[in-house]
N, C-alpha and C positions, 0 to 999 in steps of 0.2 A: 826237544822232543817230549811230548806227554808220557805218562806210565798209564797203564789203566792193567786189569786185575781178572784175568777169566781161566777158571777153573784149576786154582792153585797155584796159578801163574802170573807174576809182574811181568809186562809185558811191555816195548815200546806200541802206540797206539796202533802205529800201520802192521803191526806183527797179531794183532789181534785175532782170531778165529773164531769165530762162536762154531762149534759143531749144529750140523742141520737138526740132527736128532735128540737137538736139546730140548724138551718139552718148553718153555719159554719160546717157540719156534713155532713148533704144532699147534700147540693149545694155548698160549699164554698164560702157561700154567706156574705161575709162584707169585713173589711178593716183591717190592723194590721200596725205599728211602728217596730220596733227595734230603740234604744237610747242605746249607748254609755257612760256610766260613766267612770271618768277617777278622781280618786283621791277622789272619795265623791261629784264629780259636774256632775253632766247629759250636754252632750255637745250637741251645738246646741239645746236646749231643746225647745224654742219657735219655731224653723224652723220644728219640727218634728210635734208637734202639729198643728203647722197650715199646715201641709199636712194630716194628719189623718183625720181635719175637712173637708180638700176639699177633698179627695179621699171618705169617705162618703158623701159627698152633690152631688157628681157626682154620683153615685148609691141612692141615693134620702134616706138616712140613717140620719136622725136628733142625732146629738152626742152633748153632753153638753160639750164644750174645759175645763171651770172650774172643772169640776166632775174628766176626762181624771186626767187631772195635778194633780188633788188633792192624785188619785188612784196612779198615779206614783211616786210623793213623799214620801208618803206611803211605796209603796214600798220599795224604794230604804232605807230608815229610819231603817224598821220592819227587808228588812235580811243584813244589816251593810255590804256588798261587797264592797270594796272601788274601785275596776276594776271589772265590767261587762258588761254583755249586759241585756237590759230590753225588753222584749216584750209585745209589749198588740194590742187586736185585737178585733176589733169589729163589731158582728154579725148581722143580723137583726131582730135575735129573737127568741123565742122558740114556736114552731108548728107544729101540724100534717105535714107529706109532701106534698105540693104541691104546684107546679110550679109559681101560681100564688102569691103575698104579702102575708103576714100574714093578719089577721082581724085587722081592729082599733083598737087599745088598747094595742096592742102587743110589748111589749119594747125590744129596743137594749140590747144582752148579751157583757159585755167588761168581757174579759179573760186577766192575766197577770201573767207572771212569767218570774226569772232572774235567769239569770247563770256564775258562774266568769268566766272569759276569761280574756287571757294573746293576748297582743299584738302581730301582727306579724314577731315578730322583724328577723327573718330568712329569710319570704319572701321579706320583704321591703328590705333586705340589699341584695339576692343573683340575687331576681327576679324570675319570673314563665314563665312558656312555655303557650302559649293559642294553639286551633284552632280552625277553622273558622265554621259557620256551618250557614243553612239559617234560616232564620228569620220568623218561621210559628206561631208565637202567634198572639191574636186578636189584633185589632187597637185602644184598651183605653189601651195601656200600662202607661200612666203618672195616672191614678189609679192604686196606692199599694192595689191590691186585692189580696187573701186568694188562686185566682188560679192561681195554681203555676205549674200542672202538666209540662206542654210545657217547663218550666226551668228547672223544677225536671229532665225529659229524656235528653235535650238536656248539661244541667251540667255532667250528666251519661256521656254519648258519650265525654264529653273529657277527665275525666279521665279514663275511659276504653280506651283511646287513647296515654294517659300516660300526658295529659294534668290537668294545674288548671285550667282554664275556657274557654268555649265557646266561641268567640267572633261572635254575630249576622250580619248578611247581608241582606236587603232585594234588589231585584237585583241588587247585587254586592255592596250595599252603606253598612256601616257600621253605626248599629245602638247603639246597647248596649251589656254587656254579661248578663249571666244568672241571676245573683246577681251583677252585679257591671258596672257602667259608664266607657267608653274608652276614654281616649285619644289621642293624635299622637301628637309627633309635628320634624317641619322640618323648617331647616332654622330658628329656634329663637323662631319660631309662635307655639301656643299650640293650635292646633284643637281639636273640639268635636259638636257630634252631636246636632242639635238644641235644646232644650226643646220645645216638640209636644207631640202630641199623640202617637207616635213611640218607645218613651225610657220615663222612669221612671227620673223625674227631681231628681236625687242623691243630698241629702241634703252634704254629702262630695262633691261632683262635685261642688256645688254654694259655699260651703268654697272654694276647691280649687281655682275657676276660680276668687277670691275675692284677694286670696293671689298672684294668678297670678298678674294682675292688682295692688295689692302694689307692687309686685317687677319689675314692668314698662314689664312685659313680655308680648307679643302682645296678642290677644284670640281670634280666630275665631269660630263662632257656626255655623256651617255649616257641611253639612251631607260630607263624603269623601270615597271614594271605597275600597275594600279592596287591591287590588294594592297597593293604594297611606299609605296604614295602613302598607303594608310590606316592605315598603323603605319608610318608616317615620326612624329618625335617634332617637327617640325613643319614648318608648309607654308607659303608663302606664294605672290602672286600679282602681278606687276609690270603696268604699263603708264605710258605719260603721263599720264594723268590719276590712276590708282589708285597710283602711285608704289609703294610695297610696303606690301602689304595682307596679314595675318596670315588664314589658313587654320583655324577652331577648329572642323570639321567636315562631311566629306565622306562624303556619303548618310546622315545624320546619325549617324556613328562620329566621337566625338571624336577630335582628333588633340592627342595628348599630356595636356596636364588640363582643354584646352579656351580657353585663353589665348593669347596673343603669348605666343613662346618666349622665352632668350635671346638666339639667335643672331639673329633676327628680329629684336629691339630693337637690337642691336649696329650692325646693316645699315639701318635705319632712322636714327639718328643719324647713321652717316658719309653716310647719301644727305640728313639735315639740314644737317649742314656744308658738302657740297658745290653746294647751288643757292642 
């Protein structure tokens, strides 16, 4: 039986209760993680915490990072998964509804449970189709926040399209997809969008662009059109779970011959070695 972790409590899964008047209910009001185990080690595990803490400090959410880590260790201990993924998310509290904070005294609810998952080893090696679509969510996207509807619809629309993922535009520039960081790159150079308010800074994205950089590969962060994303000689697409995942065609225009590039398989391999 799984363990999972709501509101001070380790819990067997089926025992789980989220109260209705958890603001995470109402409003989708807090912040959540997903981490990555790979063999019994949580990867990147400091780079995720220290984004949990600042995507609550940006919505004014006081989180303890020791309590976090303690809760996630925990975890990962209590249900023995040697590959999965771990989520935990943190609310602002439990209260009557209404729009405005809760009363003083009202503590953050952190929620956690984990699920095995297998590698994507089909899509990293065959590649996925995207297509494009505009870019209508708010402008704090670099807060990992709980609303997800505008990713939830627009992820819809591409596989209802026969697509994996969305890839966003806001006039014509390319920012991120639904769940995961883009790339391009042309001529040697790996482009990607800046880290702003626009995209979600992908704790894979800052691995990759790290492994980039040891292998002397150029890296610009700068925003780029969708044009220049469809005669990019190849694309790829990062996250926790998708790790980097080759791009063989976007609004069904191949990109390049329709394969993983080279540069893609290079970056693939050092993000092998490294987990």
């Amino acid at each position: 039986m799984k363990i999972s972790y709501y509101n001070g409590e380790f819990l067997e899964d089926d025992q789980v209760a989220v109260d209705y008047n958890d603001r995470a209910v109402y409003f989708g009001d807090g912040v959540y993680e997903v981490v990555r185990i790979y063999d019994n080690e949580i990867f990147t595990f400091e780079e995720h915490l220290e984004r949990l803490v600042n995507s609550a400090k940006e919505i004014r959410i006081k989180i303890d990072k020791d309590e976090i880590r303690h809760i996630m260790i925990q975890m990962k201990e209590k249900n023995k998964l040697p590959n999965a993924a771990l989520y935990i998310q943190v609310s602002r509290g439990i209260e009557g509804r209404t729009h405005l904070f809760p009363k003083e005294g009202v503590k953050p609810v952190v929620l956690s449970f984990i699920n095995k998952i297998e590698r994507p080893v089909d899509a990293m090696r065959e590649g996925v189709k995207v297509v494009t679509r505009d870019d209508y969510r708010w402008l704090k996207c670099h807060i990992k926040s709980l609303n997800l509807l505008s990713n939830t619809l627009l992820k819809q629309e591409a596989k209802d399209s026969g697509a994996t993922e969305a890839i966003l535009h806001r006039d014509g520039r390319v920012t991120e997809g639904t769940s995961t960081n883009v790339f391009a790159i042309k001529d040697g150079v790996l482009h990607t969008h800046e880290a702003n308010n626009l995209i979600l800074n992908g704790i894979t994205r800052q691995y990759v662009i790290k492994l980039a950089q040891a292998l002397d590969i150029p890296v610009k962060e700068e925003a780029f059109t969708v044009d220049f994303l469809k005669e990019a000689d190849e694309v790829f697409i990062t996250s926790t779970t998708q790790e980097i995942t080759p791009v063989i065609s976007v609004d069904e225009v191949n990109i390049g011959d329709g394969i993983a590039g080279e540069v893609t398989k290079k970056l693939q391999d050092a993000f092998e070695k490294g987990i």
